[in-house]
N, C-alpha and C positions, 0 to 999 in steps of 0.2 A: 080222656085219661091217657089214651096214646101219644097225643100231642104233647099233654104235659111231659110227660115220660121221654120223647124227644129233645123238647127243649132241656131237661133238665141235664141228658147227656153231651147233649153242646155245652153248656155251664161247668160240666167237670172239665170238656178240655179245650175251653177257651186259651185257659192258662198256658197249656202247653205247643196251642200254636202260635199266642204270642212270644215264646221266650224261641220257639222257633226263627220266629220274623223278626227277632233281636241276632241272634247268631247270624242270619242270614246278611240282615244289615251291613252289621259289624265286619263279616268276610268281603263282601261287594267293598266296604270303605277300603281296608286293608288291602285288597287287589287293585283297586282305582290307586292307589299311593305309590304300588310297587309297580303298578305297568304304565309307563306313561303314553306305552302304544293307543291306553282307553281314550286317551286326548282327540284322539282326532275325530271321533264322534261326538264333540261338542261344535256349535255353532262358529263360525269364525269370530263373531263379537266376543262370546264368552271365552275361546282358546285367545285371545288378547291379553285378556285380565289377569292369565298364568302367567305373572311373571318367571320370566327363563332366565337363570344367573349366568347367562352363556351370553347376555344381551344384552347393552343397556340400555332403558326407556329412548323411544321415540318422543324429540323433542318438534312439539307442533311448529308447521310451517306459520314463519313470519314472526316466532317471538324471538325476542334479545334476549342472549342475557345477561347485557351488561344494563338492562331493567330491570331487574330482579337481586333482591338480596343474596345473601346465603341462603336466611332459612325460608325466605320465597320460592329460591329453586329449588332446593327440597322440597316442600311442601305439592309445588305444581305438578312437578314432573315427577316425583318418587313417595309422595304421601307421606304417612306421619312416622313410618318406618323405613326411611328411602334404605334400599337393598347396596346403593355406591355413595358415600360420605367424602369422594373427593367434590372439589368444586372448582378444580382448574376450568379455564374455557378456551376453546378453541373454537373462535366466532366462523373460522373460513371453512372450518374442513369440518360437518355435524358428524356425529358419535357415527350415526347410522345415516344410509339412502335415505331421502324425504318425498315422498310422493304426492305433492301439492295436491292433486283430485281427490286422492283418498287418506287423508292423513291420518285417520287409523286401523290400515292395513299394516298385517304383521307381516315383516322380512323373514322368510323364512329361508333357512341354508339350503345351498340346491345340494340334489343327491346326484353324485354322478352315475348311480344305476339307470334312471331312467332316464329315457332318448324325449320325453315330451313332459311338463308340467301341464296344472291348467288354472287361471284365474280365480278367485273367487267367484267368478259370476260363469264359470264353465266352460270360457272360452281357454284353448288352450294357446298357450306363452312359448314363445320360439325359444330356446334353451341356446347358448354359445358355450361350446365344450372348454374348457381352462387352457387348455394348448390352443385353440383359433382366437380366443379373445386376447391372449398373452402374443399372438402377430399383431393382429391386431390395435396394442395397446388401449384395449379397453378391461376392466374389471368384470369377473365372472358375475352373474345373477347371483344374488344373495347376499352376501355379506358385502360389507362397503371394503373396497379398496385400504389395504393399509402398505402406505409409503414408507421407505426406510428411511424418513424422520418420524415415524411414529410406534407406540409398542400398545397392547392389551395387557392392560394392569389390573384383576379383578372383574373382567368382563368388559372393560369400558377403553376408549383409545385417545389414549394419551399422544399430545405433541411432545413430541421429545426436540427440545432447543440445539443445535449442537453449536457447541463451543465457538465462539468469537477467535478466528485467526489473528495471531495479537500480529500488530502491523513490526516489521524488522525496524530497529534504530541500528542504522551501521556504524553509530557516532559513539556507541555503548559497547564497551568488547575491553581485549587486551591486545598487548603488544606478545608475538611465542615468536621463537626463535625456528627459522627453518633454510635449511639447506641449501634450499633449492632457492634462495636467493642472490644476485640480484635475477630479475628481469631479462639482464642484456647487462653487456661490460662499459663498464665507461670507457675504454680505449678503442672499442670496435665503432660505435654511434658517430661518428665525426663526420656521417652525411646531415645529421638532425641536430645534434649537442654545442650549444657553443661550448667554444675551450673555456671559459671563466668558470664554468657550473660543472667542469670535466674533471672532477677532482684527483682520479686515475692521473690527470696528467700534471698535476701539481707534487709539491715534497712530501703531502699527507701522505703519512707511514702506516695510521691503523685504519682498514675499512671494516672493524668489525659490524656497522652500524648498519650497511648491505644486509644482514645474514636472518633480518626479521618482515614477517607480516602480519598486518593487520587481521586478528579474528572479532568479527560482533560473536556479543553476547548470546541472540537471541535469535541467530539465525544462519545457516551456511551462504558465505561467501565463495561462489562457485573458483577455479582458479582460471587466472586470466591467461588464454591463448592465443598470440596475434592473428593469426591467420581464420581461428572461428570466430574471433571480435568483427574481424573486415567483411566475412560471411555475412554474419548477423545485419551489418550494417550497410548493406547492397544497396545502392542506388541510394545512398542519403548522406546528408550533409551533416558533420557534425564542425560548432563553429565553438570556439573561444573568444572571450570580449573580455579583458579586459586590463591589468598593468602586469611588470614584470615578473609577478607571479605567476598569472596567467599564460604568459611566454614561457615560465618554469614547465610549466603542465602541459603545451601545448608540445614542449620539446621534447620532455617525460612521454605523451603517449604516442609521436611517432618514433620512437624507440623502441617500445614497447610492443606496437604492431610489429613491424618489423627484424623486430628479435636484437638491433642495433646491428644487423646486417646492411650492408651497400645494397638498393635497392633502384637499380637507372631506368626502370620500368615506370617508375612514378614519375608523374608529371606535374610540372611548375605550372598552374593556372590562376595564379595571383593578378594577374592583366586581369581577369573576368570579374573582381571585387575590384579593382583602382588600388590593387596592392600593389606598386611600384614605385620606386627609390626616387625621388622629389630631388631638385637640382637641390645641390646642396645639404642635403640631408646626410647624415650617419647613416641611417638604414632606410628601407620602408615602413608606412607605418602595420604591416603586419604580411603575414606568408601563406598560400595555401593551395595546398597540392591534392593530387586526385589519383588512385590507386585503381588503373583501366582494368582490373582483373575481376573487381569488384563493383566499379564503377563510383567508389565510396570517397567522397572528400572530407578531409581533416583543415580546416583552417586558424590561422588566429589575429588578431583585430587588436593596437591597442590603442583602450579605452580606459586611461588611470581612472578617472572618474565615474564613467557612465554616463555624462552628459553630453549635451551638445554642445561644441566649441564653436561658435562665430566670430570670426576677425569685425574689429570695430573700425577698423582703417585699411583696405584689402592693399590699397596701395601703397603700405608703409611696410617696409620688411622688420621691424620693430614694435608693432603693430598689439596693442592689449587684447584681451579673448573674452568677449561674455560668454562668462559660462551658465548656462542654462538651467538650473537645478529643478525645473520643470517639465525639459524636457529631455528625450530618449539622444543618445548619441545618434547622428544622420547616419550612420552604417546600417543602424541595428534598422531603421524608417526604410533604409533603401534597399535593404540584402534578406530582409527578415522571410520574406516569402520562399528564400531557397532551401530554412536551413529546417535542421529533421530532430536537430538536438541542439539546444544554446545552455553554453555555460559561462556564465557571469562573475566578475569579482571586481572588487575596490577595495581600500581601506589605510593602504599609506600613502595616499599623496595628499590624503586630507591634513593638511597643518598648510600653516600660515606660510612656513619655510619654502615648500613647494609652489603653492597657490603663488607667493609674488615671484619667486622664481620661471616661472611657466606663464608668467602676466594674464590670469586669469582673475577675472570680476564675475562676484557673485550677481547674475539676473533673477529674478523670479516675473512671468506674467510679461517678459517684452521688455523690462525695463530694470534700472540696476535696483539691490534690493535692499530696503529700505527696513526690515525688521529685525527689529537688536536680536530677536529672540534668534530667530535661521541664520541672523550672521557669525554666532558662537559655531564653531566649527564642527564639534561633531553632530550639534541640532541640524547645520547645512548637511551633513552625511547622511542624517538620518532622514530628513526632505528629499533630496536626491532617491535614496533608498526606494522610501514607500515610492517615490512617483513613477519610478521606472520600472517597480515591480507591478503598479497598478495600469500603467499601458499596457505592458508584456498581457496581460492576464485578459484586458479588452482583445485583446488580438487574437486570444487563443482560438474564440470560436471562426475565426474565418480560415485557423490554420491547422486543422485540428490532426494531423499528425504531428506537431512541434511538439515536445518536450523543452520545458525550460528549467535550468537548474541555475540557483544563487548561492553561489560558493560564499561559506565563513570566512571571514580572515584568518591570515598564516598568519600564528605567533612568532614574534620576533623574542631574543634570547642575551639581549646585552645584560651583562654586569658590571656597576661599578661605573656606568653613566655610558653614552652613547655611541653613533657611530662617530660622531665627531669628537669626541669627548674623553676620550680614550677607554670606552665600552670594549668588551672581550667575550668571549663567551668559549672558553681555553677546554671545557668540558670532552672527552672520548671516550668514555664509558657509557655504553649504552643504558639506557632508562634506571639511570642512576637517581632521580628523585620519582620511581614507580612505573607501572608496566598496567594501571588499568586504569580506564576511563567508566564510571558508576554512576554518575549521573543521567538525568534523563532529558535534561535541557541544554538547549547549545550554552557554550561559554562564550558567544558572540548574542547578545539577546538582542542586539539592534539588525541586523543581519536575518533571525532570526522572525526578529518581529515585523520586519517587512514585507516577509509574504504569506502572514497569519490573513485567514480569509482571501486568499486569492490560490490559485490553482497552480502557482509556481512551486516548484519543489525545494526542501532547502540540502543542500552540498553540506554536512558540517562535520569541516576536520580540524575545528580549533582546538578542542579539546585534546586529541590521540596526538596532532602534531607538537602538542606544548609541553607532553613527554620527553619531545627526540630531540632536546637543544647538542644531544653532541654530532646530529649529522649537518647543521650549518657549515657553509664555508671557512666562515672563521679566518683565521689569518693565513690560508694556503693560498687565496685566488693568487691569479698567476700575473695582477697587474698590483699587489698589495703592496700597502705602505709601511712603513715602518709605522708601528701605533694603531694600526686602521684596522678592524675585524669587521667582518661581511656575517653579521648574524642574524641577519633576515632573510637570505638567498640560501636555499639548500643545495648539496652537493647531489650532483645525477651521475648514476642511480642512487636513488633517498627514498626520499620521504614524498614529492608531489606524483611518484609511482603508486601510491596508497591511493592518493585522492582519486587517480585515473581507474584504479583496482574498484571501489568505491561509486565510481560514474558508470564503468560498465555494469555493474552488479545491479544498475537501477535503470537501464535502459532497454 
């Protein structure tokens, strides 16, 4: 009866030590939620499974995921409620450390309280304090290295892309008006200027057409100073190749260095290219001099064409010229390894007029040339073109400090028919038909298209110069005809001062 009498007062308070071991329960849950210090008396496998929104999953060594769908990688790596719903990828740089041995060891953040951690297996882990690993260049224990191309979005570390630097077009801009122009005087230059191009020294009455320079659109054109140009360009050659224009621009930028001050310190080394005046000759065929302060040469070479000229009869002083449309001018073959910058041009001696005036025959491959198509004159311009921009381009690699640049053609500006023909171009109002160039392609597309895929750079001032028809010579040159305007030759200082503005800002 005792017994019974026992048991029966257990059965009254069963009840109230289970509703005990409910509360008690319940309190233990509710403490485990709010302290997450209870975390670490759990097994290292099962403190895995917590995911930490501070983290994002550990993606296993060796999977892609450009194998995996969207909702594959969900699924694998984040289960059926992934805690991060981006899905950018960043295959080189993984979210977190990867520890090939143990790839489900948790990264956990180091504390900088303590002086020693220890393994999961008790051995203890050399710790690198945040200042010796920052000499170092290496990333502290813990959390992976994040680069300042990347940010933590959410827990998770995004590449962050930065912007593509949009490459400058200096061929896209405007013409603004500025003070501090010209350059240099046309009246002082008369060591470098011929008098024809001197327009200071002709009856032109208005130079307002001096008082402008070129700004691109989409980028600072540094401002041009001779003397930190000839710095820059210490010990290297810079060459010009090519016609009258060429000679514009060659006479434009030793002016330009020079400030159009007298300068007898430079020196005539034209003997050292075979630049020297041929019995008989008007000139030589080009000039070039050497600046011993700097050690820096400026030459020019002229080459209307770009081709190679071979006499077909050496011993006839009347003698016709295969011209080469194959191959490279014998200058550019025989001088090419000195020079440090080449700038190129052609494009009016191509007509008929010239070519049988100058007794030059089209060859192609050694022999005269025989296809209707290359003998149409600007098709032969544009064969020349690619050919000599496709040598220049084989050559680069043996020359590889050379820069080559392929100048557009200078627009010409007659009105009302040509230079023989009683063409004018009577204009002095500066950028009277507009002041900006918005395009993005050259206005020379054969020029243009010749050195698409090759490593040649292109010069292109067709556009910005086909604004300035009032700085041509026009009818002042100083040997002008009654009738006769010079509207393809600009007045120096002009306009082939841009181009040189233009050359230096790319070298």
């Amino acid at each position: 009866m005792k017994g019974a009498s026992s048991l029966k007062t257990r059965g009254k308070k069963s009840p109230f030590v289970l509703i005990a071991l409910m509360i008690c329960v319940t309190l233990a849950l509710l403490a485990w939620e709010k302290t997450p210090l209870l975390i670490t008396f759990l097994p290292p496998s099962d403190r895995f499974d917590m995911r930490l929104s501070v983290l994002p999953p550990v993606i296993p060594v060796g999977t892609s995921l450009d194998t995996l769908s969207e909702d594959e990688h969900q699924q694998q790596f984040y289960g059926e409620d992934p805690l991060v719903t981006s899905t950018e990828e960043v295959p080189s740089e993984p979210s977190i450390e990867e520890v090939p041995s143990e790839p489900s060891r948790e990264v956990v953040p180091s504390e900088p309280s303590k002086e020693e951690e220890f393994s999961d297996s008790g051995k203890p882990v050399a710790r690198v304090s945040e200042e010796s690993a920052e000499e170092l260049g290496i990333p502290p224990v813990g959390l992976p290295e994040i680069s300042s191309s990347e940010e933590i979005n959410d827990g998770t570390i995004s590449k962050i892309v930065p912007p593509q630097k949009k490459e400058c077009n200096y061929a896209k801009g405007k013409w603004v008006a500025d003070n501090r122009r010209p350059l240099y005087s046309g009246f002082a230059c008369k060591q470098w200027l011929s008098e024809m191009w001197a327009c200071r020294l002709t009856n032109r009455l208005d130079f307002s057409f001096e008082n402008y320079r070129w700004q691109p659109e989409s980028c600072e054109m540094p401002e041009f100073e001779g003397s930190e140009f000839l710095r820059r360009m210490k010990h290297k050659t810079i060459a010009l190749v090519g016609d009258s224009l060429g000679r514009q621009q060659f006479q434009s930028l030793m002016c330009m260095v020079t400030g159009g001050r007298e300068n007898p310190e430079v020196e005539d080394i034209g003997r050292q290219y075979g630049l020297i005046k041929q019995h008989g000759a008007t000139r030589p065929d080009g000039w070039a001099y050497r600046f011993p302060r700097t050690n820096t040469t400026i030459l020019y070479y002229w080459s209307a064409t770009l081709c190679e000229l071979e006499p077909l009869n050496r011993l006839d002083p009347a003698t016709r010229y295969a011209m080469h449309l194959d191959r490279p001018a014998t200058f550019l073959k025989q001088y090419l390894h000195k020079f440090d910058v080449l700038v190129l041009n052609t494009g009016h001696h191509w007509n008929r007029g010239k070519l049988n005036a100058n007794r030059w025959e089209m060859y192609v491959n050694g022999r005269p040339n025989t296809n209707r198509k290359i003998a149409a004159i600007w098709n032969a311009k544009n064969f020349a073109l690619v050919s000599v921009a496709k040598w220049l381009d084989s050559q680069l690699p043996q020359h590889p400090r050379l820069q080559v640049f392929l100048r557009t053609m200078s627009p010409r500006h007659f009105v009302n028919g040509d230079w023989n023909t009683g063409g004018s171009c009577d204009n002095t109002t500066p950028l009277a038909g507009g002041s900006e160039v918005t395009q993005d392609n050259s206005s020379d597309p054969v020029t243009e298209g010749a050195v698409q895929g090759t490593r040649i750079k292109l010069l292109d001032i067709t556009a910005l110069s086909q604004l300035r028809d009032e700085g041509h010579i026009s009818k002042y040159s100083i040997k002008a005809r009654e009738g006769v305007h010079d509207c393809l030759h600009w007045c120096l200082p002009g306009i082939p001062d841009t181009w040189n503005e233009l050359l230096a800002a790319q070298v």
